[in-house]
N, CA, C and O atoms as a GROMACS GRO file, in nm:
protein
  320
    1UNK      N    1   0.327   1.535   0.882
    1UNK     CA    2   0.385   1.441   0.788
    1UNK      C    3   0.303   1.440   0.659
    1UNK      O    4   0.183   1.415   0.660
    2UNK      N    5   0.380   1.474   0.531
    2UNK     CA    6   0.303   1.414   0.430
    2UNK      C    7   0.217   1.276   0.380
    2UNK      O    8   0.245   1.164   0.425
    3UNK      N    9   0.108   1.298   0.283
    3UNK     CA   10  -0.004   1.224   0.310
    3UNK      C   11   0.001   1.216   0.122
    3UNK      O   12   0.000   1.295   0.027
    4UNK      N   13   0.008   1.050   0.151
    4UNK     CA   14   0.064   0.991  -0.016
    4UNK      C   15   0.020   0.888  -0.080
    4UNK      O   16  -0.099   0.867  -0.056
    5UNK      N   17   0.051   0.840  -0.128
    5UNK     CA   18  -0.012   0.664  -0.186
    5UNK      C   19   0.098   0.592  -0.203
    5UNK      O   20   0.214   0.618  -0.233
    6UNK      N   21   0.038   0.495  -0.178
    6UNK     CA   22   0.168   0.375  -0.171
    6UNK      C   23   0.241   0.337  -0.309
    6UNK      O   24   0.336   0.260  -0.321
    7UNK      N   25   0.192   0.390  -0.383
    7UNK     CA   26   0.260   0.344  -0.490
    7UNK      C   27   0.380   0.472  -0.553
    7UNK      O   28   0.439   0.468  -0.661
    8UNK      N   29   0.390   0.566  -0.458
    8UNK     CA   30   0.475   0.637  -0.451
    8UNK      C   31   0.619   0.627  -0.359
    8UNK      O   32   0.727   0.686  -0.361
    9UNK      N   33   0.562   0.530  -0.285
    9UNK     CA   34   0.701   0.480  -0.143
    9UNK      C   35   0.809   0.442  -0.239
    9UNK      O   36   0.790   0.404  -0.355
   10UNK      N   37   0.945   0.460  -0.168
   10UNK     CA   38   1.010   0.411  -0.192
   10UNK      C   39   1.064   0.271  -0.176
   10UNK      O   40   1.039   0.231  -0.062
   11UNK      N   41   1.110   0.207  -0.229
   11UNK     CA   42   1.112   0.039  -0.161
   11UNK      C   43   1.220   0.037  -0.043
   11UNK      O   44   1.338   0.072  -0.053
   12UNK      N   45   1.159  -0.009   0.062
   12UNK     CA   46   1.238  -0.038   0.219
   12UNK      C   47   1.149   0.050   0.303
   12UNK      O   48   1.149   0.045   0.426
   13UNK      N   49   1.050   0.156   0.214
   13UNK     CA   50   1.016   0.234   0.303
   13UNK      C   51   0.886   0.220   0.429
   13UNK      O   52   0.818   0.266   0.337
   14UNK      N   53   0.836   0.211   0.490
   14UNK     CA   54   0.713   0.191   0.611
   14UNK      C   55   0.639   0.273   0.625
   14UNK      O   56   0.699   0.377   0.655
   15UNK      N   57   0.490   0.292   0.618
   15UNK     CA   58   0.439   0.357   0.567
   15UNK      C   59   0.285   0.335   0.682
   15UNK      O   60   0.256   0.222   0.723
   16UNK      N   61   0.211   0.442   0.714
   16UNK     CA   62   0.070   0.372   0.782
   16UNK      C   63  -0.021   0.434   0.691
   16UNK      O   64  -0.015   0.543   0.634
   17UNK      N   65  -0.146   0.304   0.688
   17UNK     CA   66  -0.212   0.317   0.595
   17UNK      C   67  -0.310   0.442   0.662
   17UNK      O   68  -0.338   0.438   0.782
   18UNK      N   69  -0.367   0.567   0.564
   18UNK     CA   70  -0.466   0.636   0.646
   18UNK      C   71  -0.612   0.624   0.632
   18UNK      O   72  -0.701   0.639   0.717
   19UNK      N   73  -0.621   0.581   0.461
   19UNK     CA   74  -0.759   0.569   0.433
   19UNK      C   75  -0.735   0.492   0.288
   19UNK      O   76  -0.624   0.467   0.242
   20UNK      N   77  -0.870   0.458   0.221
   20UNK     CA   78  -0.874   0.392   0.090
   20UNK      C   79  -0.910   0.514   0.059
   20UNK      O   80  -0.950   0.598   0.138
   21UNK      N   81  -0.891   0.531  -0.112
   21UNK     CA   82  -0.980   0.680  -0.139
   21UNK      C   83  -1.076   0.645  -0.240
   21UNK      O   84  -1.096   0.524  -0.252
   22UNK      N   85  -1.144   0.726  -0.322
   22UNK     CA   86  -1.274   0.698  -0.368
   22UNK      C   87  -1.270   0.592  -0.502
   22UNK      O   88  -1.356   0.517  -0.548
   23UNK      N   89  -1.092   0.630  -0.553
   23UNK     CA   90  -1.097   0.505  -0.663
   23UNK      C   91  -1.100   0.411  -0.620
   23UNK      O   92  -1.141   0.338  -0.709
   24UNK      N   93  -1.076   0.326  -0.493
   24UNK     CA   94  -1.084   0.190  -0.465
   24UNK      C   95  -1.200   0.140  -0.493
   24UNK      O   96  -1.185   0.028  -0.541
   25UNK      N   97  -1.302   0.170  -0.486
   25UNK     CA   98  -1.447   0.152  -0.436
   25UNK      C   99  -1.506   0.003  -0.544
   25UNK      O  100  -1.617  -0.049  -0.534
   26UNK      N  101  -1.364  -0.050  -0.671
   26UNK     CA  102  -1.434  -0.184  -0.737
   26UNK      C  103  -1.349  -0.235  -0.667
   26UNK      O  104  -1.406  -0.336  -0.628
   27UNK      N  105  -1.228  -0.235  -0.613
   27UNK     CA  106  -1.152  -0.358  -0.492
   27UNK      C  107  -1.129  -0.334  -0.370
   27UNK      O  108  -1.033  -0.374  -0.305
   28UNK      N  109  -1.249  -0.241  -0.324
   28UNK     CA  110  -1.210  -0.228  -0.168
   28UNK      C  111  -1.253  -0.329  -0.044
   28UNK      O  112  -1.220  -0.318   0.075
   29UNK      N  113  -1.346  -0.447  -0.114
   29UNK     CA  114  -1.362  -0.526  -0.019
   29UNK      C  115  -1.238  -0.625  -0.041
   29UNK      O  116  -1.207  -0.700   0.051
   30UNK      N  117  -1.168  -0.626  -0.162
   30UNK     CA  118  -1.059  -0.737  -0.129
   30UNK      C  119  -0.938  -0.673  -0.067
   30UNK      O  120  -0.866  -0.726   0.018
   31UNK      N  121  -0.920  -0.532  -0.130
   31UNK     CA  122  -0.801  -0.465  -0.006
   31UNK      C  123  -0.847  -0.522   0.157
   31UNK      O  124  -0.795  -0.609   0.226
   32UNK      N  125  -0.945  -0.447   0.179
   32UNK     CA  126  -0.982  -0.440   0.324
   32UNK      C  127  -0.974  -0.633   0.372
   32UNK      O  128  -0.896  -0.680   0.455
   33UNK      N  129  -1.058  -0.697   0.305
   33UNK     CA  130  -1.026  -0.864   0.340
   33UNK      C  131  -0.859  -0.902   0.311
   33UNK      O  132  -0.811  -0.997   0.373
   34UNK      N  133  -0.810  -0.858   0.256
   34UNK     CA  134  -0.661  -0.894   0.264
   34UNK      C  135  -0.577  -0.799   0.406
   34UNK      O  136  -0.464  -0.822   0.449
   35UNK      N  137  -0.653  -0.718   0.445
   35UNK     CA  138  -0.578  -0.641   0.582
   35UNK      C  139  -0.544  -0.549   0.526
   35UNK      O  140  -0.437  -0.541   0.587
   36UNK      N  141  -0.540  -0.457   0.453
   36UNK     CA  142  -0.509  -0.322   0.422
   36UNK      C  143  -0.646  -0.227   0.470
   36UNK      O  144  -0.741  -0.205   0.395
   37UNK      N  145  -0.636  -0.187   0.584
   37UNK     CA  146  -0.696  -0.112   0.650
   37UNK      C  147  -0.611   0.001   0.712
   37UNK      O  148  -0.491   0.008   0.736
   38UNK      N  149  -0.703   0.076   0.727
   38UNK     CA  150  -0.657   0.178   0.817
   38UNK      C  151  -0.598   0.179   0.942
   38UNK      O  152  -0.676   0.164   1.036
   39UNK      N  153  -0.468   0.194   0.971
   39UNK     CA  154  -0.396   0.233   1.085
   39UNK      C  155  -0.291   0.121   1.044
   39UNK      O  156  -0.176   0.152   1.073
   40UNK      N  157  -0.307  -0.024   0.974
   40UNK     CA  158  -0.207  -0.094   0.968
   40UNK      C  159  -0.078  -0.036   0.906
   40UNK      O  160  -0.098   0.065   0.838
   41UNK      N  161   0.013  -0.066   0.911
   41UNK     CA  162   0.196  -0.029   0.816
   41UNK      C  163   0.213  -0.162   0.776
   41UNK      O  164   0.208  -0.275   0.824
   42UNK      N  165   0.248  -0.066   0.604
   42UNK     CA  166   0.327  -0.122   0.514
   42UNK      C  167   0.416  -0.116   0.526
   42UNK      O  168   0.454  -0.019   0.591
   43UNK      N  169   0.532  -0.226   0.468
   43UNK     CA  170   0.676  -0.192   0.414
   43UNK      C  171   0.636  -0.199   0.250
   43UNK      O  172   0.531  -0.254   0.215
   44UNK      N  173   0.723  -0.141   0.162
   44UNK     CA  174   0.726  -0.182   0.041
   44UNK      C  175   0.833  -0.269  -0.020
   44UNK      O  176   0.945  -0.218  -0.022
   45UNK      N  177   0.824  -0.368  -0.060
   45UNK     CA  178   0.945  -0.440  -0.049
   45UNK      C  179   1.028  -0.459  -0.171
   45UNK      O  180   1.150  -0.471  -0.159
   46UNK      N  181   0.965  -0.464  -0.299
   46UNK     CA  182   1.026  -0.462  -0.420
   46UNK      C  183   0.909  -0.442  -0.559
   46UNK      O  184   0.791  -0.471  -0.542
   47UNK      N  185   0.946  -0.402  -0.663
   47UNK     CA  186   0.853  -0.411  -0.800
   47UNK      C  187   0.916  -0.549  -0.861
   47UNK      O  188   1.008  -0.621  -0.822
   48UNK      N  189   0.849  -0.554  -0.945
   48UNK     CA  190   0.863  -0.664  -1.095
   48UNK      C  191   0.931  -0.577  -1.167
   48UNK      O  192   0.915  -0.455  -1.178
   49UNK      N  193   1.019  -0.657  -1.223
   49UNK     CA  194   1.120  -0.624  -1.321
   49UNK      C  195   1.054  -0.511  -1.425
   49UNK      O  196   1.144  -0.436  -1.464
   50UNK      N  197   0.921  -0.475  -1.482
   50UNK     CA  198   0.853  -0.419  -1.531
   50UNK      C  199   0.793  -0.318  -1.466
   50UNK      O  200   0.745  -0.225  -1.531
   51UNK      N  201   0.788  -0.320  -1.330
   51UNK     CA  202   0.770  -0.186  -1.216
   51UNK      C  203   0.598  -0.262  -1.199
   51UNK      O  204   0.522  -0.192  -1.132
   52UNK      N  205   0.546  -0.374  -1.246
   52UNK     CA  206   0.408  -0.342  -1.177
   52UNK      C  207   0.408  -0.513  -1.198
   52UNK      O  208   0.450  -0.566  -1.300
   53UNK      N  209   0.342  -0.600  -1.061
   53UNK     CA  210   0.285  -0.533  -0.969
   53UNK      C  211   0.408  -0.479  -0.836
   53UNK      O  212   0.513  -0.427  -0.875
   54UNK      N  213   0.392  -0.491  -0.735
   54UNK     CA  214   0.441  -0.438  -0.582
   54UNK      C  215   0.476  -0.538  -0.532
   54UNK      O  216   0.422  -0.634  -0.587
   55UNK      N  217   0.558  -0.569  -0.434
   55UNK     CA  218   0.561  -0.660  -0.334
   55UNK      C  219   0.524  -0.563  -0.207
   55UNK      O  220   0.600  -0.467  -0.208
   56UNK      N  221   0.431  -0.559  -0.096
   56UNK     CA  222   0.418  -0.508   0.023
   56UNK      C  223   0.455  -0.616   0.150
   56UNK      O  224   0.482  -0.736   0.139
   57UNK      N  225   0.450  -0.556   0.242
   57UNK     CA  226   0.436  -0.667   0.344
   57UNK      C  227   0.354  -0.589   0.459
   57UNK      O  228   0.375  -0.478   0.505
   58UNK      N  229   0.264  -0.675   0.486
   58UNK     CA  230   0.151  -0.600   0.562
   58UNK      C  231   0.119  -0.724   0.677
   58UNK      O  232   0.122  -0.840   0.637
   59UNK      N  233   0.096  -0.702   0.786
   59UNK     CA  234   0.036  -0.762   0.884
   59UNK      C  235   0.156  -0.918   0.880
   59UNK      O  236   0.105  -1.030   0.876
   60UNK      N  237   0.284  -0.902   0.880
   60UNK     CA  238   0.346  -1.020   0.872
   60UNK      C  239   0.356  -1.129   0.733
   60UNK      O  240   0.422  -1.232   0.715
   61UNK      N  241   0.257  -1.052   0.648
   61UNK     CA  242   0.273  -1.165   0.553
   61UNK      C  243   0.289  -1.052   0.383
   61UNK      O  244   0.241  -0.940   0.370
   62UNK      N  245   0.346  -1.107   0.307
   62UNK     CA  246   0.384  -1.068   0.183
   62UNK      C  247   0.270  -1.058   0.085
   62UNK      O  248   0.187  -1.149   0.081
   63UNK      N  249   0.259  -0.939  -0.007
   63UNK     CA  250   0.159  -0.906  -0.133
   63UNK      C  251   0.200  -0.878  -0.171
   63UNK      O  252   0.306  -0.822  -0.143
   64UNK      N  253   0.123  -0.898  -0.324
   64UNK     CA  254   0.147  -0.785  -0.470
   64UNK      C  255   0.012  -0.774  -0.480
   64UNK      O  256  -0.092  -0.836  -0.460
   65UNK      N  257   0.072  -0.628  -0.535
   65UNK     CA  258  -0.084  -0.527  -0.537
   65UNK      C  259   0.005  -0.458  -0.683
   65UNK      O  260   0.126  -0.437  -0.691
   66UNK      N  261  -0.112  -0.428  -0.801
   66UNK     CA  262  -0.140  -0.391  -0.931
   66UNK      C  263  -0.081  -0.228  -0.859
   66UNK      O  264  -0.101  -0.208  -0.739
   67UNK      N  265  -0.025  -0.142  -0.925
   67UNK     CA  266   0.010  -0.010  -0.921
   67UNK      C  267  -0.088   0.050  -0.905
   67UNK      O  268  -0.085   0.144  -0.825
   68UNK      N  269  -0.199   0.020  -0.969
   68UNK     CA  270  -0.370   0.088  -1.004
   68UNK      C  271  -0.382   0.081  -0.871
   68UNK      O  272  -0.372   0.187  -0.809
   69UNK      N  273  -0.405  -0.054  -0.795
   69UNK     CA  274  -0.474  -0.078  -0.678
   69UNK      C  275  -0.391   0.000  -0.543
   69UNK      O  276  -0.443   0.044  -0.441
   70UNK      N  277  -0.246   0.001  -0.580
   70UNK     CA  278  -0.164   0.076  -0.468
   70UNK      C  279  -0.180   0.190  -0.449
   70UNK      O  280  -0.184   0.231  -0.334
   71UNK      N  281  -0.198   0.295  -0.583
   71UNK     CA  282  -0.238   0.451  -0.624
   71UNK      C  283  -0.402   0.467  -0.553
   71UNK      O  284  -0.466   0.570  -0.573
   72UNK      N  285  -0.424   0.420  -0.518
   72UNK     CA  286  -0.593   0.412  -0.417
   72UNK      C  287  -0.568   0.425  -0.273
   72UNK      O  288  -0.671   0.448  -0.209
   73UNK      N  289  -0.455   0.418  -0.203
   73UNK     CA  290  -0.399   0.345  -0.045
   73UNK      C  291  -0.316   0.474  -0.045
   73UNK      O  292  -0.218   0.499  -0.117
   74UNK      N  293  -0.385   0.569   0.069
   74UNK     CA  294  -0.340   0.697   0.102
   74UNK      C  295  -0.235   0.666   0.237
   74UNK      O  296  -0.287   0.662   0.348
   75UNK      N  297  -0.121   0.648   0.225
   75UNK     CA  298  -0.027   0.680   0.327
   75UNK      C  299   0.040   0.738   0.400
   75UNK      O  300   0.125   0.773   0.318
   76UNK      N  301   0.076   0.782   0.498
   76UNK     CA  302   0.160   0.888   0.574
   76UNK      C  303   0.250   0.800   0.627
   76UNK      O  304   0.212   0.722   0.714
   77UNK      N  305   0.431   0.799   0.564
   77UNK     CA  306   0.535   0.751   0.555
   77UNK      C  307   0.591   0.787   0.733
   77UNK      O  308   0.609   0.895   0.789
   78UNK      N  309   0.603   0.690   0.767
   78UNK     CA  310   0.645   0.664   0.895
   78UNK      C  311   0.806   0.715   0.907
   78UNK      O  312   0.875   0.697   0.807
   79UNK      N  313   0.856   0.767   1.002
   79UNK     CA  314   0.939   0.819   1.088
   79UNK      C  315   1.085   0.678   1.096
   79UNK      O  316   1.181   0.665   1.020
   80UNK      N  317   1.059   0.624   1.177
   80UNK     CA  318   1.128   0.494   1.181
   80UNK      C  319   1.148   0.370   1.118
   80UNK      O  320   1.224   0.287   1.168
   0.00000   0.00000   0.00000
């Protein structure tokens, strides 16, 4: 399966997170404290009328994440 960033999903799409990559490294303790870790799935759920920020939904509960911060969140787009 291809291996992507979330800010490339399409919206509706589900996605497991595989790793942060090296640009995260000024918000990776608030990704990781908000639950964006490794092995969890995203959905992507919608943009702002302006395309930035994201709506995700991760671990049951709803985010927006900056495009910057999504382009950091390496994904491999789930099957089902």
């Amino acid at each position: 399966m291809p291996v992507t960033t979330l800010d490339c999903l399409p919206f509706g799409q589900r996605a497991l997170v595989t790793h942060l990559t090296e640009a995260a490294a000024p918000f990776r303790r608030k990704l990781l404290a908000m639950g964006v870790t490794p092995g969890c799935t995203i959905k992507v759920i919608r943009a702002a009328p302006l395309g930035d920020p994201i709506e995700i939904e991760i671990c049951g509960f709803h985010l927006c994440l900056r495009r910057a911060e999504a382009a950091t969140i390496a994904v491999e787009e789930c099957r089902s």
